[in-house]
ROZAMAR-807124 format. One record per residue (C-alpha): residue number from 1; x, y, z. Coordinates in nm, 2 decimals. Each point is the difference from the previous one (the first is absolute). Example, Ala and Ser with C-alpha at 12.3 -4.5 7.8 and 13.67 -1.06 7.14 Angstrom:
2
1, 1.23, -0.45, 0.78
2, 0.14, 0.34, -0.07
END
This chain:
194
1, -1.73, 2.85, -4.22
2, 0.20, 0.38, 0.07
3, 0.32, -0.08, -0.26
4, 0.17, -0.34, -0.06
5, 0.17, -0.16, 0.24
6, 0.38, 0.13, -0.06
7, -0.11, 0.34, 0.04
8, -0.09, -0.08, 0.38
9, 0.36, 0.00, 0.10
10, 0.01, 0.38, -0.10
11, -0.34, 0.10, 0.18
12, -0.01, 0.16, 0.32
13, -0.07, -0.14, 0.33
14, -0.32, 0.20, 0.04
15, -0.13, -0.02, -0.38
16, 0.13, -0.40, 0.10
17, -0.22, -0.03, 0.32
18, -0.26, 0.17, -0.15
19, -0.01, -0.24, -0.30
20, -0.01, -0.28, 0.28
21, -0.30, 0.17, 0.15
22, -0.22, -0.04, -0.30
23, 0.17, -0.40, 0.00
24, 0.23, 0.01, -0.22
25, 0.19, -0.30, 0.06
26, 0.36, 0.11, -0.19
27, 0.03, 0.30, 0.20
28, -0.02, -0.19, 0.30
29, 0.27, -0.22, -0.07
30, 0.22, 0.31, -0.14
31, -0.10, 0.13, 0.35
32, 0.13, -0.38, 0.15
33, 0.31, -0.04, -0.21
34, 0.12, 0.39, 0.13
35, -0.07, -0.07, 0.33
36, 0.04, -0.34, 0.12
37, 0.36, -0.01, -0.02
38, 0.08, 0.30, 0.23
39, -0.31, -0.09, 0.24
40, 0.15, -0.31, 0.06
41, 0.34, 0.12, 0.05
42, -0.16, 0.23, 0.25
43, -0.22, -0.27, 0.19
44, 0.27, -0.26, -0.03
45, 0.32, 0.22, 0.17
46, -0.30, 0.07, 0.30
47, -0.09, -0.36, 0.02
48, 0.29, -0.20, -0.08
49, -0.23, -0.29, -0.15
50, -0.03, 0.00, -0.39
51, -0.32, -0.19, 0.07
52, -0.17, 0.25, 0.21
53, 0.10, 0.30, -0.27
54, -0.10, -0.17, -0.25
55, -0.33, -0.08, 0.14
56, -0.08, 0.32, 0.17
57, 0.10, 0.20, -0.34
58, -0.18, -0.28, -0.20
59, -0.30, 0.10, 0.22
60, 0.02, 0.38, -0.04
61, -0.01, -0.05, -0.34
62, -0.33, -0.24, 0.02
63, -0.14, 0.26, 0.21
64, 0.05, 0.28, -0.22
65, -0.15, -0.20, -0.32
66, -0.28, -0.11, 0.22
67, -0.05, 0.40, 0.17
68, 0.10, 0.14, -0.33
69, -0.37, 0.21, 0.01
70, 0.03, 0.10, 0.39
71, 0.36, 0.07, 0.00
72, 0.11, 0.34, -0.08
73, 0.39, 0.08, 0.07
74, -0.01, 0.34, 0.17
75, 0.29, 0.14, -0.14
76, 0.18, -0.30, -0.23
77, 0.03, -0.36, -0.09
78, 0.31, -0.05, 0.09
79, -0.09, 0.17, 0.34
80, -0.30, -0.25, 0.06
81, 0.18, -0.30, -0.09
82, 0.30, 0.13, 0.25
83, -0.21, 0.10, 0.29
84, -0.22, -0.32, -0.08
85, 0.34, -0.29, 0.01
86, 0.11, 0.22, 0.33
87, -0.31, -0.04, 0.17
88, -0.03, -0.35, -0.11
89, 0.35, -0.07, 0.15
90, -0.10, 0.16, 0.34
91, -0.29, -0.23, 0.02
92, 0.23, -0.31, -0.06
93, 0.20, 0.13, 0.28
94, -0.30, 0.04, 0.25
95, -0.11, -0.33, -0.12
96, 0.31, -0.17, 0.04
97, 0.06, 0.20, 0.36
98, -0.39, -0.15, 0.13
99, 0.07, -0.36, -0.12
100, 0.31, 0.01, 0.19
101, -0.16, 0.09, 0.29
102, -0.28, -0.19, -0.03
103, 0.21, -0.28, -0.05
104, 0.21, 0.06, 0.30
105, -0.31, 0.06, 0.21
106, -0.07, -0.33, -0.11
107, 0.35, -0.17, 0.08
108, -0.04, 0.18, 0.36
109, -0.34, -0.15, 0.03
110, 0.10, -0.34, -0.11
111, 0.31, 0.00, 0.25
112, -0.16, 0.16, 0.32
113, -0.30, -0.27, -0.06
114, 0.23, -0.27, -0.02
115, 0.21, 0.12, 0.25
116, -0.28, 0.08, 0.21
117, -0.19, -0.38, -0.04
118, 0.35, -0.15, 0.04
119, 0.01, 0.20, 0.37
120, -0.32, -0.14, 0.09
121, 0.10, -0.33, -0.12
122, 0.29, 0.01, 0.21
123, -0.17, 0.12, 0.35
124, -0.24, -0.28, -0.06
125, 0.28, -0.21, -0.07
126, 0.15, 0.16, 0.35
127, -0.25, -0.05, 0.19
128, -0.09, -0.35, -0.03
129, 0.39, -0.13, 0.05
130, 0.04, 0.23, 0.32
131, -0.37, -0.16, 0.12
132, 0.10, -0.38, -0.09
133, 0.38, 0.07, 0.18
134, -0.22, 0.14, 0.29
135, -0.13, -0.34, 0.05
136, 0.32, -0.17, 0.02
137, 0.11, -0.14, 0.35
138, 0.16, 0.29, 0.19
139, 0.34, -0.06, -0.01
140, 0.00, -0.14, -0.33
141, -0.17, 0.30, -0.07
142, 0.27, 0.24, 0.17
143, 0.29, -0.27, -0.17
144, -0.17, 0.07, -0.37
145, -0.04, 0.41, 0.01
146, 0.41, 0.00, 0.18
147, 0.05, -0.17, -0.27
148, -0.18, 0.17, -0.31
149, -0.09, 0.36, 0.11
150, 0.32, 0.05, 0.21
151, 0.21, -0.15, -0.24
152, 0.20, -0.18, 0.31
153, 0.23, -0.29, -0.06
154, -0.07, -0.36, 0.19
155, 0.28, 0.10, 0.19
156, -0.14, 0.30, 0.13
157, -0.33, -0.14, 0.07
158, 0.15, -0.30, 0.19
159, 0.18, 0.24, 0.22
160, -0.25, 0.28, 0.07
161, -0.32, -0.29, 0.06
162, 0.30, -0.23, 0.17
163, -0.14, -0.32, -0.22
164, 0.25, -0.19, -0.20
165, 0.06, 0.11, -0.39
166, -0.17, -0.34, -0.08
167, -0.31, 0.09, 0.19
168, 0.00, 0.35, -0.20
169, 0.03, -0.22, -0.30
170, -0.26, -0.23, 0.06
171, -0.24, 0.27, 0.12
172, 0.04, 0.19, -0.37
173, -0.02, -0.33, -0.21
174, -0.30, -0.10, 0.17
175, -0.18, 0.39, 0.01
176, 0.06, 0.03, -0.41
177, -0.11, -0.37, -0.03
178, -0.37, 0.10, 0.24
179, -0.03, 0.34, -0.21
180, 0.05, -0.22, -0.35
181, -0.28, -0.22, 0.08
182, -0.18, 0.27, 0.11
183, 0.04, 0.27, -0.27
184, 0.10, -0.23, -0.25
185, 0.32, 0.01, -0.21
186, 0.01, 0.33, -0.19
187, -0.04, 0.23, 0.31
188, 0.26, -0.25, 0.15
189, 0.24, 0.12, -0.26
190, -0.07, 0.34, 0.13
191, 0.07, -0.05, 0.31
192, 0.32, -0.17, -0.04
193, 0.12, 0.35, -0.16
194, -0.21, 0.14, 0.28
END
């Protein structure tokens, strides 16, 4: 070991780093205990999570104990740890800035398939009402779409086919009661909103 451990605090960040090069585990944490406090100020004012800057200046530490032969500061420590915790924080924000689109791509995805099933659903759905109300009697037939797709009263529809209001009656109950049998109870429900 260099000196003991009290004279770290008085040692130079190079002669520090240098120290840590050769694996000197108490120059290394002198190097931690300088550093981490302002790093994490740094990373945490970016990122707003005391989480996140904890963890990315946890992990520039790690790296630099692990890389402690490879890395060579160019100019400082103090430098390298800087430029390291900015660099680190940029990443977060690219990563952050992906998984939100990624997960909004995904929300799209999600919606237009559902919304795109439910369409074909519903044309189906169209189509096989509009072909069993095709098959109705005729003027039941004409009675039920006055009624439904024109939105017209009994009233109305007694005047303009010159038939009573019961006989408009009569002619809906009974269409609604052929098309329940026929298409059975839950696509009646449809058509009554229909």
């Amino acid at each position: 070991m260099f000196e003991p451990v009290t004279k770290y605090k008085e040692l130079s960040d190079v002669k520090l780093f240098e120290l840590t090069k050769s694996g000197d585990r108490s120059a290394f944490t002198e190097i931690y205990d300088r550093y981490f406090g302002l790093l994490y100020l740094h990373a945490l004012y970016r990122l707003k999570s005391k989480d996140e800057a904890k963890d990315i200046v946890q992990d520039i530490f790690s790296d630099l104990w692990s890389g402690r032969c490879t890395v060579d500061p160019k100019t400082n420590v103090s430098n390298y740890l800087y430029t390291s915790t900015r660099n680190r924080v940029l990443n977060a924000f690219s990563h952050k800035n992906v998984q939100s689109r990624y997960h909004a791509s995904l929300d799209w995805n999600e919606n237009t398939e559902s919304f795109t099933d439910h369409r074909v659903r519903e044309r189906q759905l169209k189509s096989i009402i509009e072909k069993e109300i095709d098959a109705l009697p005729p003027r039941m037939k004409s009675v039920f779409l006055m009624s439904r797709k024109a939105n017209m009263t009994y009233v109305e529809i007694a005047r303009d086919l010159e038939i009573t209001e019961q006989s408009v009656r009569s002619h809906v109950k009974n269409a609604l009661k052929i098309l329940r049998v026929k298409l059975g109870v839950k696509i009646y429900l449809l058509i009554s909103l229909f």
